[in-house]
N, C-alpha and C positions, 0 to 999 in steps of 0.2 A: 504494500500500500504506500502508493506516493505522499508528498506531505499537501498535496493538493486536495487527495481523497480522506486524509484524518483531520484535516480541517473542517471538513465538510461532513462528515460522522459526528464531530463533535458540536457543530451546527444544529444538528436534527438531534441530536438529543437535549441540549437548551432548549431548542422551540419545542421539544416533546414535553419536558419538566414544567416550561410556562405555560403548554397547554394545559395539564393535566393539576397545575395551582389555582388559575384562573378556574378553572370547574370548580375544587373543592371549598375556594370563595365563596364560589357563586350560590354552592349550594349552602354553606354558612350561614349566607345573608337571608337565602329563603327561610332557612330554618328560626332563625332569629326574628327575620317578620311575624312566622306565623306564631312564634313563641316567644314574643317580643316580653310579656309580663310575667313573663318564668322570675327574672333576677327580682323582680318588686316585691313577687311572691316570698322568695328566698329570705330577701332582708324582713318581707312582713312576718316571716317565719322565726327567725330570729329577733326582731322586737318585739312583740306582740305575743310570742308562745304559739303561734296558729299552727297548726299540723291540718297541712296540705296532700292530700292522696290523688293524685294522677299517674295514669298508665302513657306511654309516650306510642303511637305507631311509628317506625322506623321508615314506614312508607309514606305517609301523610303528614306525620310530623303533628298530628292537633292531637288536645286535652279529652281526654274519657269523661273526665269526671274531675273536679278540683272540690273540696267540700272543707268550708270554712268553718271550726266551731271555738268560741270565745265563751268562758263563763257568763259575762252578759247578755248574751242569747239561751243558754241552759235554760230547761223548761225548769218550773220553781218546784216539780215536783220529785227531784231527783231524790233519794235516797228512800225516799219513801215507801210506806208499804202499800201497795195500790189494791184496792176489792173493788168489784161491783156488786157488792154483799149489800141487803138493805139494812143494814149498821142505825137506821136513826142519825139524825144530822143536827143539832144544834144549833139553831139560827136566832143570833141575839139582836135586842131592839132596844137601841140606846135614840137618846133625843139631842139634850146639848153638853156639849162639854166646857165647864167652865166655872171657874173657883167661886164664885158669886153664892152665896149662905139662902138659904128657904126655900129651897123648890126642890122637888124629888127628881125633877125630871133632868134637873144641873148636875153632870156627874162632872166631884173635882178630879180637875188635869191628876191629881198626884194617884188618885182611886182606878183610876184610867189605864194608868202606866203600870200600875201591880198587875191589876189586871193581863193586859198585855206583856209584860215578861210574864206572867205563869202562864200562859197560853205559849212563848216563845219555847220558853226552860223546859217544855212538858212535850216537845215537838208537834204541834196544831199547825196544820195549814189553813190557811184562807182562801177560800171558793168565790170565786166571782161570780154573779147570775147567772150567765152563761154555762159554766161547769159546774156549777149546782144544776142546772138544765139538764146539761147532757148528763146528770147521774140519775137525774130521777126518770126521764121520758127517753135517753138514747143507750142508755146503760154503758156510760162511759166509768172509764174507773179512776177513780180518787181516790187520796188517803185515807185509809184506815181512822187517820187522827185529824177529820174533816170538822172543819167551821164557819159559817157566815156570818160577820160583821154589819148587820146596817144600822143608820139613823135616818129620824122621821122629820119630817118638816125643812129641814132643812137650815140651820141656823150657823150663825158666821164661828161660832164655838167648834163646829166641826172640822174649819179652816184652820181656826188661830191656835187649838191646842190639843185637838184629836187628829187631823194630820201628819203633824213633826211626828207624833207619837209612832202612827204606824208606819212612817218613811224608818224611823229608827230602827223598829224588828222586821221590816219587810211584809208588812203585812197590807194586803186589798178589802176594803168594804163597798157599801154598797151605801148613796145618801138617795133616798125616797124626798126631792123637790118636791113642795107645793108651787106650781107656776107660778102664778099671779105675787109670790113674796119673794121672788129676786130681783135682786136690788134696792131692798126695802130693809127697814131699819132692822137688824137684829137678825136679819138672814145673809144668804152669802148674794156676792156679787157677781155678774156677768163672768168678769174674770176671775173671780174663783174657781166658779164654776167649771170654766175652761181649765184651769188650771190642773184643776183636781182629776180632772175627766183626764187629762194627756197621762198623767202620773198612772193612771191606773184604775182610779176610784171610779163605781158604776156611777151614772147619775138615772134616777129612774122616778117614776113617778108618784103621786102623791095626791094626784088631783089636782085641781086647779086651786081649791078654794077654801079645802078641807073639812068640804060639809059633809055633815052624817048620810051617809051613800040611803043607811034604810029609812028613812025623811022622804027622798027624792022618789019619783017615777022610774020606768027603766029608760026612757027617752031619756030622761034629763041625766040622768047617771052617764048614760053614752056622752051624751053628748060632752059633760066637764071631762070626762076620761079622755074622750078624743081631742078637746082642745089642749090639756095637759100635754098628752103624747106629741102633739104638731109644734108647741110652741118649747119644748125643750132640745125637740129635734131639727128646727128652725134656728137654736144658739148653737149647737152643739155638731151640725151637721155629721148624726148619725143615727143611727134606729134605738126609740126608746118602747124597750117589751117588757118592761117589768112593773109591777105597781104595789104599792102597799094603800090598804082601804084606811083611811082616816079613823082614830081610833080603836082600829082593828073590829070595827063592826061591819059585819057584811050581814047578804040577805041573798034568795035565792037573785033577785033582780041584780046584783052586784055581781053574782059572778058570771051571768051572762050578759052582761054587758063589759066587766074585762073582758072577754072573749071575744064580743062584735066589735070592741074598742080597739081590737087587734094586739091584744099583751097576750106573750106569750106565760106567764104567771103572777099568781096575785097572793096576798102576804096578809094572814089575823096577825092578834096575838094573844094566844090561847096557849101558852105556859105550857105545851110540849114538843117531843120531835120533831123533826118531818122525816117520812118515808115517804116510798116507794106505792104505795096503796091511798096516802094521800090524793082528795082533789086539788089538780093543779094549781087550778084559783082559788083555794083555801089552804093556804101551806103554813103551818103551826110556827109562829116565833117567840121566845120567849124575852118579855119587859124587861130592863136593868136598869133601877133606878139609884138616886145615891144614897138611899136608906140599907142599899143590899152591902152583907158582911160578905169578905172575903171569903170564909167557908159556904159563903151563899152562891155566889160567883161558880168556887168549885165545884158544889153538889149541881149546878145548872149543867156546868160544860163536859162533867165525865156522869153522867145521866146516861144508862144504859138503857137500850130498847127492847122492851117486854114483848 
């Protein structure tokens, strides 16, 4: 071989090497488009704790599956002991919360808070409406060590000092609005309202006006029912299905008129469980007033279903 011909050998194999770099660039770069948010992944994987599960195809190069989970997204009912067992459910009805002395229906902030840690310390979860729903009519499962929280009327005490309380332990309730008193002296405001609703808290209804339902006709029942339901759902821009009857008096005309009024449940309070055999729109909750002892409190909430 002349030195004319190894020059020329060694030619072709340069332009062979730079063909064959330029490919596995090129294919680099594809790869890197279609997987461009692998590295954000990576780092959000090591900030954040996230544990990322994808499969890579070697041919297509895309994501199977990437599946994001953060303790802030954990459903709240993790460790729990889940039944769809009809266990009886304890559904408490508190009014306002608020240090102010003479009225039964004032429970003090510090009565509140005991309360609330032995419900925490004793492992109790809180059931929103919705998952009280779905135990009682979809036979969804809940804890074993199941509880609903509401207050009646609606007053700014459930804001200023029954709130903080259950943002402390984590806990959800449910406030039964009377329409026509938000924004009015001694109940809560537009923005609280919202407030409370973003946090977690049900807001649901109460009637318009909080008149004694067995008084009225069944027309006139629908009708406060329905105006209640439109004008909270009108602040709140979302579906309001739950209702508690003023005073906890109902009548046959009251619960078919929750029903036409379009709730999907409705609330006495008749001092015992609720199950499963319950009527919907009769569903038993028990008063908590600030006359009640702390062993009174406990004999309510681990109250066994006969």
């Amino acid at each position: 071989m002349n030195k004319k011909d190894s020059l020329l050998s060694i030619a072709c194999i340069i332009v062979t090497a730079l063909i064959i770099l330029v490919v596995l660039i090129g294919q680099s770069l594809r790869i890197e488009k279609k997987l461009g948010f692998l590295p954000q992944l990576k780092i959000a994987q090591e900030n954040e704790n996230i544990p990322i599960k994808s499969v890579i195809s070697s041919d297509t190069y895309s994501i199977e599956r990437c599946t994001f989970t953060t303790e802030s997204v954990l459903t709240k009912f993790d460790g729990a002991n889940l039944t769809t067992a009809d266990i009886g459910i304890p559904i408490l009805c508190y009014h306002d919360v608020n240090p102010t002395k003479g009225n039964n229906l004032l429970l003090n902030p510090d009565k509140f808070r005991q309360q609330m840690k032995y419900l925490k310390d004793n492992g109790y979860f809180t059931l929103t409406m919705d998952e009280l729903y779905g135990y009682l009519r979809e036979n969804t499962a809940i804890p074993s060590k199941s509880i609903v929280l509401t207050f009646d009327d609606g007053y700014i005490g459930n804001y200023t000092y029954a709130y903080p309380v259950l943002k402390e332990f984590g806990f959800t309730a449910t406030i039964f609005m009377i329409s026509e008193c938000v924004d009015k002296d001694s109940y809560l405001t537009s923005g609280q309202i919202k407030e409370l609703s973003e946090y977690g808290i049900d807001i649901e209804s109460h009637t318009t006006d909080h008149s004694d339902l067995t008084k009225l006709s069944l027309s006139k029942q629908i009708d406060i029912m329905k105006e209640s339901k439109y004008s909270l759902e009108k602040l709140l821009n979302k579906p309001i299905n739950y209702i508690a009857y003023p005073y906890g008096k109902l009548n046959n005309n009251a619960k078919e008129a929750a029903a036409a009024a379009g709730y999907k449940m409705a609330f006495n309070v008749q001092g015992t469980l609720t199950d499963k055999k319950d009527n919907i729109y009769n569903l038993d909750r028990f008063y908590i007033g600030n006359n009640f002892s702390m062993s009174d409190f406990i004999r309510i909430v681990t109250l066994k279903r006969t």
